[in-house]
Structures are given as structure tokens and as C-alpha cells.
C-alpha positions in Angstrom: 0.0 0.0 0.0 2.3 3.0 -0.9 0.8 5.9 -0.3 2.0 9.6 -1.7 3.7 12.0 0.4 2.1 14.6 2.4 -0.6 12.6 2.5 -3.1 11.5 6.3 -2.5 8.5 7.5 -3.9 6.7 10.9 -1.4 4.9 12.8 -2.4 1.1 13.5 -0.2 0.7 16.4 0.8 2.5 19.9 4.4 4.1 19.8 4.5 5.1 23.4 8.4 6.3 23.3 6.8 9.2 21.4 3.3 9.4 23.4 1.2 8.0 20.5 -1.9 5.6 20.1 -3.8 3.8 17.5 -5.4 6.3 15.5 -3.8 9.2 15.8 -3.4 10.7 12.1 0.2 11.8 10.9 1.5 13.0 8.0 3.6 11.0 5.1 7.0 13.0 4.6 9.0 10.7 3.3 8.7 6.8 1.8 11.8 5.0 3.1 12.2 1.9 0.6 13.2 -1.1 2.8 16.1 -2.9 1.9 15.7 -6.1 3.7 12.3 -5.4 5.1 9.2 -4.1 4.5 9.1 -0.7 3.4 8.1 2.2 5.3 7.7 5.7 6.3 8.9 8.8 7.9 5.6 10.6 9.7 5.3 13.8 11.1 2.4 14.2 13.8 1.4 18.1 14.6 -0.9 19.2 17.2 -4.4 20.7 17.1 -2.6 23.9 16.4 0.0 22.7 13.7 3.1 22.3 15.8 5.2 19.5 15.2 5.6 17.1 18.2 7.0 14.1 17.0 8.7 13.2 13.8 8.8 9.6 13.2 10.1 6.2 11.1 7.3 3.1 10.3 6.8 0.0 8.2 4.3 0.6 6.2 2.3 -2.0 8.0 2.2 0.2 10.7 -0.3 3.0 9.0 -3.4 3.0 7.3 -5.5 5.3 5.4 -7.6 7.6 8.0 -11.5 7.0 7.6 -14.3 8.7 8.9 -14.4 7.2 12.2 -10.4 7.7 12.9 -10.5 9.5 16.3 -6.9 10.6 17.7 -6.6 9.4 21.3 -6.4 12.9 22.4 -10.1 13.3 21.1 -10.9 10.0 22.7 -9.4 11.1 26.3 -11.7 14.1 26.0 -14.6 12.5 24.8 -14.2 9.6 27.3 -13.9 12.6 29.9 -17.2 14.2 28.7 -19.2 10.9 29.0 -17.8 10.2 32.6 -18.4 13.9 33.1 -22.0 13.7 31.6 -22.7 10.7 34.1 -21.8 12.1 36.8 -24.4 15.4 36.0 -26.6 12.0 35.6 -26.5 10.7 39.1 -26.3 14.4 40.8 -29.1 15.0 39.1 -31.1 12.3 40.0 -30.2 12.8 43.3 -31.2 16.2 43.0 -34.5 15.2 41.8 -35.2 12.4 44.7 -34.2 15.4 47.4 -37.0 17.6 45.6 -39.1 14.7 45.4 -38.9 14.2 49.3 -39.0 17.5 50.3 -42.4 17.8 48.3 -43.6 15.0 49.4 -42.4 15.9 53.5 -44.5 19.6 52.8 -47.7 17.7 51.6 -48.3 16.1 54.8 
């Protein structure tokens, strides 16, 4: 699967020297033929802002093209910390609600 330079691509593996995940989207810079092995790539990942944080060499098997549902694991720590945020709201809510509830009730009688 060679793929052209400057061109998206999702990574299929963690590389946790360099702080990435599965699915985080880099950017071909360079296609390094492999002599013995397979061949690969050089990657540069940037930020959310466009700064370069890691520049880095793959086998090719290592990357895949990014699809629709690619989510870098940045994105996926946030969203993951929304939900558990969101459930939390949940249950003080509800417990909210049950307070209400029973001090409504209490005033009734």
C-alpha cells in the first residue's frame, strides 16, 4: 500500500516512546524503501494547532488510510472525559431530583 507523500494517515499501532496511540493521524513525509524489510515511512504528527511534536520512522504496515471514524486518542481522552463527566451530572441530578421529590412529598403532609 504506498501511499504519496504529504498525505493522512492513521497509525495502526501505539508508539508510546513518542506518546502516541492507535489512531492518531500523521503525515507522510517521506517513503523509506526497505532494503531487507518491508518498506516504510517517515511521519510527522502536529498538534491541534499545527506544531510538530514528533517526527517519526514506520513499516508501512504500521499505518493505514484515515477513515471517517479515525479518532486521535487525544479526542478520545476528552470525549471519554465528557461521558464520565456527563454521568456524573446524571446521578447528581437524580439525586437532586429524589431530594425535591422528598421534600415535596415531607410539605404535603
Amino acid at each position: 500500500m504506498k501511499t504519496d507523500l504529504f498525505k493522512r494517515v492513521a497509525l495502526r499501532i501505539d508508539i508510546p516512546e513518542h506518546g502516541l496511540r492507535k489512531g492518531d493521524v500523521a503525515t507522510i513525509v517521506e517513503h523509506l524503501p526497505g532494503k531487507v524489510r518491508e518498506d516504510g515511512y517517515a511521519l510527522e504528527v502536529f498538534n491541534a494547532v499545527g506544531e510538530t511534536i514528533a517526527v517519526i520512522t514506520v513499516p508501512e504496515s504500521a499505518v493505514e488510510p484515515p477513515t471517517a471514524d479515525t479518532i486521535p486518542s487525544a479526542a478520545k481522552k476528552t470525549i471519554s472525559f465528557f461521558s464520565m463527566s456527563i454521568a456524573r451530572m446524571k446521578s447528581g441530578l437524580a439525586e437532586s431530583f429524589r431530594d425535591l421529590i422528598a421534600k415535596l412529598e415531607g410539605q404535603k403532609r
